[in-house]
N, C-alpha and C positions, 0 to 999 in steps of 0.2 A: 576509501577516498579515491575519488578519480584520478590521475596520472596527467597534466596537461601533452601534449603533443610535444612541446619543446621541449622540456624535461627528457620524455620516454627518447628523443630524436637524442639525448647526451649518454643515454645509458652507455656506461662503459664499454657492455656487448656489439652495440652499433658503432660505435665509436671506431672497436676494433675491423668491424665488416669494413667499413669505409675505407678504412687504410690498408686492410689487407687487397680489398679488390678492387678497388679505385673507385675514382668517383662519377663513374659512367655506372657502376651499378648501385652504389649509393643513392646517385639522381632519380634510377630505376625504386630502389627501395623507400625512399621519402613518399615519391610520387604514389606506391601502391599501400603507404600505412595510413599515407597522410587522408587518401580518399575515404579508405575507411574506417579510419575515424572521425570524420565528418560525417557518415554515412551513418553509423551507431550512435553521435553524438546529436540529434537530430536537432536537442533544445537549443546547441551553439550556434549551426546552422541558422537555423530558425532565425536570432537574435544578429545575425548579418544580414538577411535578407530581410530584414524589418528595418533596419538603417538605411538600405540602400533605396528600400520604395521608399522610406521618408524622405530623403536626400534629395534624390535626384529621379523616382518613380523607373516604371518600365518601358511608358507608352502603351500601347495597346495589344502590342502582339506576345502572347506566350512563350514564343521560341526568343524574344529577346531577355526575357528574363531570367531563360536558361543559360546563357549566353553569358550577359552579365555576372551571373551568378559563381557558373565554370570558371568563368576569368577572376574572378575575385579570389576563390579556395585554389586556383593553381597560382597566383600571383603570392599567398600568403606560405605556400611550401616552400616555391621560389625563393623565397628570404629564409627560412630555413638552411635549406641547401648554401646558399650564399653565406651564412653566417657559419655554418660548418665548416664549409670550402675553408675561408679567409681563415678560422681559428686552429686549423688542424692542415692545411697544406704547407708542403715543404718552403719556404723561403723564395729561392729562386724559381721553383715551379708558379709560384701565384705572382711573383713578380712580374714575369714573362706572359701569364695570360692579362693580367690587367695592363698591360701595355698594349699587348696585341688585341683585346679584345672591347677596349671600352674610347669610345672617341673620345679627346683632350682638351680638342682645340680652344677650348674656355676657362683653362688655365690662365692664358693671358690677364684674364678678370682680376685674378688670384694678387699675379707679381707686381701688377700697377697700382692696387692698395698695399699690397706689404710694404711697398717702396715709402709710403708714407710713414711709416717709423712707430706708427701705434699701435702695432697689432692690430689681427682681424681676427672678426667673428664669424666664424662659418655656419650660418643658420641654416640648419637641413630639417627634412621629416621624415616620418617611417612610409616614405615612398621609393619605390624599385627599390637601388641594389644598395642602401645606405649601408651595408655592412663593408661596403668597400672603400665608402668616400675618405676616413684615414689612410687607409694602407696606402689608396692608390696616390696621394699627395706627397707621402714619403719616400712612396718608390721614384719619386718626382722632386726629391732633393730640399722638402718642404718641411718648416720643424712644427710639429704637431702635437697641441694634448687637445684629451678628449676626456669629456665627463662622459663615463659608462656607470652601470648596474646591470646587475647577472642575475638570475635566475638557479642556478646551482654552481656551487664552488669549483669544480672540477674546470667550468669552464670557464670562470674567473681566472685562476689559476694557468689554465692553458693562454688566454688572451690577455695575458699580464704576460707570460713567456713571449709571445708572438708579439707584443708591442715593444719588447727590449730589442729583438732582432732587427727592428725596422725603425729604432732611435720617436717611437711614440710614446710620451708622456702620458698614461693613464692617471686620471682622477675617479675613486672610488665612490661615488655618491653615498653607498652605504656606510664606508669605514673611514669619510673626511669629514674632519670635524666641522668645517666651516668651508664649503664651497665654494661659493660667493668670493672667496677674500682668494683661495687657492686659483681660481680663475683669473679672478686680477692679476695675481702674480704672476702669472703666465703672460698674460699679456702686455703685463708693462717690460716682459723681456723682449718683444716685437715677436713675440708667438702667431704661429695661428690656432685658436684653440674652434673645438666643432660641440656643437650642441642643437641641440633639438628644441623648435617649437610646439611641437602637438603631442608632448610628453603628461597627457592629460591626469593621471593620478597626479603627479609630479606638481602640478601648478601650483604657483603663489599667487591667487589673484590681488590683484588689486581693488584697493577699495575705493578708487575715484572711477577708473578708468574701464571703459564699457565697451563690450563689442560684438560681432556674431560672427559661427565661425561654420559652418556646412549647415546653415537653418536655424540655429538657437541662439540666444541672443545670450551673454555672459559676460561676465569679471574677465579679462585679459589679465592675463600671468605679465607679474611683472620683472622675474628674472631676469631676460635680455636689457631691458631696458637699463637698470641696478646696472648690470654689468658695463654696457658702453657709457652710460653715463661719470661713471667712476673713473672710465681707463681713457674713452675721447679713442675707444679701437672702432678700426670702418670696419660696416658690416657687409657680408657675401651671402647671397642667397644660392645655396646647391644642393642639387639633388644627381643623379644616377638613373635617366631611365632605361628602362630592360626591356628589349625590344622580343629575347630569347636570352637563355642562361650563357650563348655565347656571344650576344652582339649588346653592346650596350652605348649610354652617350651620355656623356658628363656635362650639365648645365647649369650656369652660373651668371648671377647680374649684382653689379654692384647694387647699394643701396639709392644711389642717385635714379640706378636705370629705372630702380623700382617703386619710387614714388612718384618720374615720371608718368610711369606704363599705368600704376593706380590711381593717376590723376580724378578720375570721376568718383573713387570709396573716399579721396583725401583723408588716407591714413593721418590719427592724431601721434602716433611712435612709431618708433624704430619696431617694437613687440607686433603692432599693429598690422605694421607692412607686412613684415616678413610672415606673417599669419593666415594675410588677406593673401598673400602673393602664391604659397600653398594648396590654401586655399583654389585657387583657379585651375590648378593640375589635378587637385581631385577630382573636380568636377568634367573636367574632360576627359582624364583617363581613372577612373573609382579602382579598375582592377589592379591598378600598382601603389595602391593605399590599404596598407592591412591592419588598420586600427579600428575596423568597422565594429567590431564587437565593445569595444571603450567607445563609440559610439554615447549611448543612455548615460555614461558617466559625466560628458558634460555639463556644470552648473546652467541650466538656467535662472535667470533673475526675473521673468514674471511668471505666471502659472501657464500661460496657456506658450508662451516662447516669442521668437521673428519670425514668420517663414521670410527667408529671403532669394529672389526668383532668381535665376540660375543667368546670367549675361550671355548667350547664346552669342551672340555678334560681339563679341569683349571682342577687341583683337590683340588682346594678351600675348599669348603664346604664339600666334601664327608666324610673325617674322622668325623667330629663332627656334624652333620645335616643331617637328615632322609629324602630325598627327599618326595611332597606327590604325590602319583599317581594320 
């Protein structure tokens, strides 16, 4: 039976290289396993670059593709690394590089809905450096839980340790009986709790409620929605882009900004927006979205799908987000 990548990246053995020789040669070690096992895993490969010419194509020239391509499998190590870093660095050392290393200035977004006394929803995706967006709110004086799920216990384990250090409330999605209700709870304490849109196994769709999300047309998960609906908590749209594993930049809009900015999709939810809104950063930047392979896993709801054409002149993102060349 094959070994996923993430898994082999926890083995105990690596675990300890990491920490014995820091994480300049760990960075070096991800980077040299991780290529080749993409290199030997051809069929996975494969099954990413079949999403991404569906998505969003190549154009016409070959060397874009390659391009595209690189950027996608070094963006997906990238998170790796990242999520290593965050579960296994010393306390004060990861404090002090996410201060120093990831722009803030969009916190401001944060304390002007917390002020409103109903808690907030921090709707994030698996783009850039989301393994940081907890930590870095806490190092930031912010009370935090978070619905996580782990892939091996060791590092459950470990990032149950490293969330008591840093005063973050983990919710177990595997070992909570009742989610939903554990979320409320949280939020009716004037929490910020974070969770994930594009958690595509994970979906509750709905059965009224329709929508398309990078081309396929689908059942919209109705978790978020359940959730603020119950609690009346505002919601924050943020993500972490990674500009390089040492420069990054924390971006965040309220949900006002963001049903303004989506004015021409006229989101019908709260699930909606924050999907659609996602949604637009993948398409501009694909290689800080490493869900390409849960790609096919999307429900479609007719046989043949949506294609739906890509807003080139959205001017979405341009006021607040630096394209990278």
């Amino acid at each position: 039976m094959r070994i996923s990548l993430s898994k082999f990246f926890q083995w105990r053995f690596n675990i300890l290289l990491y920490l014995t020789f820091g994480w300049n040669i760990a960075k070096k070690y991800i980077f040299l396993f991780g290529r080749l096992y993409f290199f030997l895993n051809r069929r996975e490969k494969r099954c990413i670059k079949d999403a991404i010419s569906e998505v969003i194509g190549y154009g016409d020239q070959e060397v874009n593709k390659r391009v595209i391509i690189k950027k996608i499998l070094d963006g997906i190590l990238s998170h790796y690394y990242e999520k290593l870093f965050i579960a296994f660095e010393e306390t004060k050392q990861a404090t002090k590089f996410l201060k120093n290393n990831i722009i803030s200035d969009d916190l401001i977004v944060l304390y002007r809905n917390l002020l409103k006394g109903n808690g907030v929803i921090i709707v994030t995706g698996h783009y850039g450096a989301i393994e940081y967006i907890p930590t870095l709110l806490a190092v930031n004086n912010f009370t935090i839980s978070m619905i996580a799920k782990f892939k091996t216990e060791q590092l459950r384990k470990k990032v149950f340790s490293q969330a008591k250090k840093y005063n973050i409330r983990l919710i177990d999605a595997d070992n909570t009986g009742n989610v939903i209700r554990t979320a409320i709870k949280e939020l009716n304490e004037n929490r910020i709790l974070v969770t994930e849109c594009d958690e595509i196994e994970e979906w509750r769709p709905s059965g009224k409620e329709k929508t398309s999300f990078l081309g396929k047309k689908t059942c919209l998960d109705r978790t978020i929605n359940v959730i603020q609906k119950r609690t009346g908590a505002e919601v924050v749209f943020a993500i972490i882009h990674r500009y390089s594993l040492s420069k990054y930049k924390l971006i965040m809009f309220a949900y006002e900004d963001m049903s303004r900015m989506l004015s021409n999709f006229s989101p019908s939810s709260v699930g909606e927006a924050v999907l659609k809104f996602l949604e637009q950063f993948i398409y501009y930047h694909p290689e800080q979205w490493y869900q390409w392979e849960k790609y096919t896993e999307i429900e479609t709801i007719t046989t043949s799908g949506l294609k739906v054409e890509i807003p080139r002149s959205f001017p979405l993102l341009k006021p607040a987000f630096v394209k990278i060349s």
